[in-house]
C-alpha positions, 0 to 999 in steps of 0.5 A: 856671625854678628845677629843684627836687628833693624826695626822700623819704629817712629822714625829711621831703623834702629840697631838694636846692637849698637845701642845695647853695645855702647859701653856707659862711662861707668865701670863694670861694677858701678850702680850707675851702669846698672841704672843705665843698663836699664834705661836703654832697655826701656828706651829699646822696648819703647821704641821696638814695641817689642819688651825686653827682659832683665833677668837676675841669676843668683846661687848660694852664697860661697858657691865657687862655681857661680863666677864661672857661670856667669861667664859662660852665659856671658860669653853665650849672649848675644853682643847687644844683651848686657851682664852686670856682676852684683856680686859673686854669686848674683848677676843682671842679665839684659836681654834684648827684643825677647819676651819673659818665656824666649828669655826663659827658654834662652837661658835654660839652654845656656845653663844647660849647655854649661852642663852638658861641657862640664859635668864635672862640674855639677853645676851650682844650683842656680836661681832666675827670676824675670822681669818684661819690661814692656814697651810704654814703661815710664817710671821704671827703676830698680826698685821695682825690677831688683826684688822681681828677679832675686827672692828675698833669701832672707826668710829662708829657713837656716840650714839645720844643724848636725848636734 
């Protein structure tokens, strides 16, 4: 069953649904999608005065498990939250009318859901990080929100070395 949420704001009741499920005229993995995912989130929060989420999930690079994660949590939110793929093992999650903790709870349950199906599996070790985008958000862009849900892997140390 479809969850529909109306919401009276400053003006008519708005469909959080259809706003979140109109396909942008970009392709799934064109930056612009990106930038447009985040801009309805932001009119969302602003028009609900309730926040909105963005959430970034990332693993190890060359894990072979994460695609298969990523679709999983896709296929496990709701029709009016979005994904956008950055890469293989990175992912943006647009969560709708939650706060940071709901979102981290939410997701929580899904990965450990794909778990529990599959533990063969194992499960990759999986990282998220959260962004709330507050209602009243002007002026907020990616360059804000991308360094918030990923770590910067980049000062990690390497992996030691066998001799």
């Amino acid at each position: 069953m479809r969850r529909q949420v109306l919401l009276q704001s400053r003006g008519p009741p708005v469909d959080t649904a259809d706003m979140m499920r109109k396909e942008p005229p970009y392709p799934s993995d064109d930056p612009r999608r990106l930038r447009d995912l985040l801009a309805r989130s932001r009119e969302l929060a602003d028009r609900h005065t309730v926040p909105s989420v963005v959430a970034g999930l990332s693993a190890r690079e060359g894990d072979l498990l994460v695609p298969e994660v990523i679709d999983f949590v896709e296929s496990a939110l709701r029709v009016e939250d979005a994904v956008f793929r950055m890469t293989r093992e990175r992912a943006v999650l647009f969560l709708t009318d939650v706060d940071r903790d709901q979102a981290q709870r939410i997701l929580t349950r899904v990965l450990g859901d794909f778990r529990e199906r599959f533990p063969a599996a194992g499960g990759p070790e999986i990282e998220l990080g959260f962004f709330e985008v507050l209602p009243e958000a002007r002026g907020l862009g990616l360059k804000e929100v991308l360094p918030a849900v990923f770590r910067d892997r980049s000062r990690d140390e390497p992996p030691p070395t066998s001799h």
